[in-house]
N, C-alpha and C positions, 0 to 999 in steps of 0.2 A: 195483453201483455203488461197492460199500465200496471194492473195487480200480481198477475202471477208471478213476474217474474222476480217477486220481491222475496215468496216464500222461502226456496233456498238455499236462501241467504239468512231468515229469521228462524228458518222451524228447530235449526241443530240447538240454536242456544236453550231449549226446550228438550228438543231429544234426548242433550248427552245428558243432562240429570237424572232422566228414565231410563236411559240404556246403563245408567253406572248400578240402579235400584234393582232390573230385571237381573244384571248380569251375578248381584249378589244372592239372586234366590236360587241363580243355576245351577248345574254343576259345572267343574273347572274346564272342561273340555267344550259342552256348549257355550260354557259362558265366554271364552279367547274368540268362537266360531262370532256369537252375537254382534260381541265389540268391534273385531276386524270391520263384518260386512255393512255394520254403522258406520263407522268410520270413511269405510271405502265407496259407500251410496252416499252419504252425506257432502262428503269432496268432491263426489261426483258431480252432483247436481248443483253449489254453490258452483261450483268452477263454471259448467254449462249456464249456467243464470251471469255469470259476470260477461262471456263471452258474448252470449245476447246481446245484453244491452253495450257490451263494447260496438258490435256489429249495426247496431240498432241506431247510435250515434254516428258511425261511421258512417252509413248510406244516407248520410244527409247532407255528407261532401261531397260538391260535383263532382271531382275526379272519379268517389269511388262509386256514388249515382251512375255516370258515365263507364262505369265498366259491367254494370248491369243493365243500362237503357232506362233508366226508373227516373222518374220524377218526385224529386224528395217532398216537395207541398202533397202530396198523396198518400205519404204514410200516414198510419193512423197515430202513435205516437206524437204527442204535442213535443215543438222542438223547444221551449224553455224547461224541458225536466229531461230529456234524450241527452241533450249533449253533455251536460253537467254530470248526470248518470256516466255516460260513456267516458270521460276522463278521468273518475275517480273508478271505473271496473277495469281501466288501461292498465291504472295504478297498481290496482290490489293484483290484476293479474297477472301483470308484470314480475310482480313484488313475489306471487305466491308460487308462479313456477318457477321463478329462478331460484326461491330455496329449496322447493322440491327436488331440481337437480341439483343445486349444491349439497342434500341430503342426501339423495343416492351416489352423489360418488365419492363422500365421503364413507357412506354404509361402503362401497368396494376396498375405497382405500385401508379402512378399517380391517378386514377381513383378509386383503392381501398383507399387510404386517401382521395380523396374527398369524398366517399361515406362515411367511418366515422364518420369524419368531418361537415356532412351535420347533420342539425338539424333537430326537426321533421315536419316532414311532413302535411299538410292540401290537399290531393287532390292530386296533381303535383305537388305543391308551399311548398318551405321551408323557412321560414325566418331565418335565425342567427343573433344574439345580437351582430353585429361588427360596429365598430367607423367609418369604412373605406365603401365607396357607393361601392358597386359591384353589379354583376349579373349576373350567366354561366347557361347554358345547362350542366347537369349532368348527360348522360345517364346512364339507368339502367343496369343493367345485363341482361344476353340471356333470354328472354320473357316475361322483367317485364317494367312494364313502365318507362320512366326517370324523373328527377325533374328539377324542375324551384329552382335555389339556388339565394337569394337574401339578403340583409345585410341591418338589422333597420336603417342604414345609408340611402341607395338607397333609400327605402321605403319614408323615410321622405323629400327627397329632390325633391320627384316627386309629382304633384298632380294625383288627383286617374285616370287621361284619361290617363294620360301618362304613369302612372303603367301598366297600361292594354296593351299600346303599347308594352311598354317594355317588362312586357309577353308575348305577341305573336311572338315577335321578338323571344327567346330563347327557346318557344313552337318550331319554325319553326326548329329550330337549332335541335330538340329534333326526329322531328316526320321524317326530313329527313334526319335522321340518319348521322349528320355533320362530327364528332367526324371518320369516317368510311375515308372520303374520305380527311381528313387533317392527321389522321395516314397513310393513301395509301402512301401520296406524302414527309410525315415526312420518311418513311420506303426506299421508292425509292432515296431522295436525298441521299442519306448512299453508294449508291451500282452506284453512275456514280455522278461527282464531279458537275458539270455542272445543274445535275437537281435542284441543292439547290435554283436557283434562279425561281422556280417553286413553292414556298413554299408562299413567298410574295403574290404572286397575286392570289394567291391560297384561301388563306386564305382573303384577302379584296372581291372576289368574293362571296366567302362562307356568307360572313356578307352583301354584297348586295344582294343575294337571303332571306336569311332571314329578313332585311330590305323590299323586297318584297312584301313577303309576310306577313309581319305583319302592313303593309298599307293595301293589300286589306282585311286582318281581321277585321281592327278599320273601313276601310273605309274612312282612311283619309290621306293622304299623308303627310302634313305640320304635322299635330296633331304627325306622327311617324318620322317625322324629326327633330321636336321639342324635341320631349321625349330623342332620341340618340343625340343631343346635350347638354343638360343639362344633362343628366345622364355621360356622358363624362366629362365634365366641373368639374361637383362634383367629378368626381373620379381622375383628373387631381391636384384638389386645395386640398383633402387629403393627409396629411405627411402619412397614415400609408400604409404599403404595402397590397395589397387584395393577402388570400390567397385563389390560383386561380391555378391550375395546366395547362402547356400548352397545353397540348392535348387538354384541354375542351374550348369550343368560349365561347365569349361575348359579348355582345351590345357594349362595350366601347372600342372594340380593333379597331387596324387597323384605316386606315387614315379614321378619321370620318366626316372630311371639307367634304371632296370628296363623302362619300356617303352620306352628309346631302345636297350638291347640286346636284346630282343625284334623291334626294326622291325632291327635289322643284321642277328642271325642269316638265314638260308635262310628260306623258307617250310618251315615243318612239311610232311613227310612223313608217311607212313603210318608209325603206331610199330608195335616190337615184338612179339614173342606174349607177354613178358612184363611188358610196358608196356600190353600190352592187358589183360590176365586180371587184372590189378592194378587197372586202372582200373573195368572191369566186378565186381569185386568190393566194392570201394568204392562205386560206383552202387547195385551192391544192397542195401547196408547203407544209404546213405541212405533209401533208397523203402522198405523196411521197417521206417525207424524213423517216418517219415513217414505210413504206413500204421497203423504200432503206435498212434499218436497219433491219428489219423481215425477208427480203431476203437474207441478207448476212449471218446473224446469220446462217440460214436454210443452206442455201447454203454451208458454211463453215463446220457445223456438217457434210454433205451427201458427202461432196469433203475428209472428215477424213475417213469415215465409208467405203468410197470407196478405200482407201489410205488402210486400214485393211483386208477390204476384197481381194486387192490385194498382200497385204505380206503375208495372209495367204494359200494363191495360191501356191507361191513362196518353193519347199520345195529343201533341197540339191539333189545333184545328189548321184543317189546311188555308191557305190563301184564295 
């Protein structure tokens, strides 16, 4: 455990540079899939590695010695690096799930004001009477459908092809459940310090999938790169602030140059052999640091558990 149980904790700040490299050779849809389950392995196993060596320090206080029958001079862990270790992983852990929950219930709070907030409904589609162009994906609650939220602003500044786009765009956002895998990686940056820059590319891949797919909706690619540049523009040259909660996407976030020349270029072809042996070697540097970190974690609980079951071996000699 002396070693493993450190990887977890060291391999993300490694990973996430490679997961940001792989996710740019992707497409928009594997690449949101790559990021999320980086994210969500990586926090997994830092979180499991602080808990260890919390636990790891703790069984070498008699009280919590005595609730197992263990004799703490029998761990393997030396106690001048255990207990120093376990005070500062109390800390981070302390520190890292209490803004994880302060993150998700803000991500609720969030989402119950926009639902108030939101006007009535026609269909999926809601318009609100606001000065300011906007436009979010607002999902709905567990088994009801979400809304398309848009602002008499937006409305007017679009003509009707490019409304259409624009809807499909935040339809996309709607129907693959977006809002899902931007709270994943909102919730993960909280609990390892390093995945925050996981969130960025996170979220512009999320808008280039929906971008996607709300081209092959209209069928037209220019027509949907045209609509998220103008509908940008307008909400750009508004003084009023859109009210828009973060958890929820929109057409108009995120660097939009970039995905309005992605929707001009050609549809990707098949790359390279060396656009491919590049990308496959990047992949596997991810999945083995990913791996490197699953195994430590693992490893480090089963080298404690072993560490336990042998002080509980351990009993005085009799009189």
């Amino acid at each position: 455990m002396i070693y493993a149980v450190w990887l977890p904790l060291l391999v993300p700040f490694l990973a996430v540079p490679v997961a940001r490299r792989v996710a740019a050779r992707l497409s928009p849809r594997t690449s949101v899939w790559t990021l999320t389950l980086t994210s969500a392995v990586l926090a997994a196993c830092s979180t499991l590695a602080l808990g260890t060596l919390l636990l790891a320090g703790a069984l070498r206080l008699s009280p919590v010695a005595a609730l197992e029958d263990i004799r703490p001079r029998w761990l393997g862990a030396p106690f001048w690096w255990t207990t120093p270790a376990a005070i500062g992983a109390a800390g981070a852990l302390a520190a890292g799930l209490g803004l994880a929950v302060r993150r998700l219930t803000g991500q609720f709070r969030e989402l119950r004001a926009a639902r108030a907030a939101a006007g009535p409904r026609a269909g999926d589609l809601s318009v609100a009477a606001h000065g300011h162009p906007y436009a979010y994906a607002l999902p709905g609650r567990l088994g009801r459908p979400g809304t398309v939220v848009v602002s008499s602003a937006m409305v007017r500044a679009l003509s009707a092809a490019e409304r259409e786009a624009l809807f499909a765009h935040e339809r996309a956002h709607l129907s693959g459940r977006h809002h899902l895998f931007l709270g994943c990686a909102q919730v993960a940056s909280v609990l390892h310090p390093s995945l925050r820059e996981l969130r960025r590319p996170l979220a512009f891949h999320l808008e280039r999938w929906a971008d996607e797919s709300a081209a092959a909706a209209v069928g037209d690619r220019k027509l949907t790169a045209r609509a998220i540049s103008r509908a940008a523009l307008a909400a750009h040259a508004s003084p009023l602030r859109p009210p828009r909660a973060g958890v929820l996407l929109g057409a108009t976030t995120g660097p939009v140059p970039q995905r309005v020349l992605a929707l001009l270029a050609p549809a990707g072809g098949a790359p390279g052999p060396v656009a491919r042996r590049s990308r496959r070697c990047v992949a596997a540097l991810l999945l083995c640091s990913v791996a490197v970190s699953g195994a430590g974690a693992l490893h480090a609980v089963a080298d404690l558990h072993s560490d336990v079951e042998v002080a509980e071996t351990h009993r005085p000699a009799a009189p």
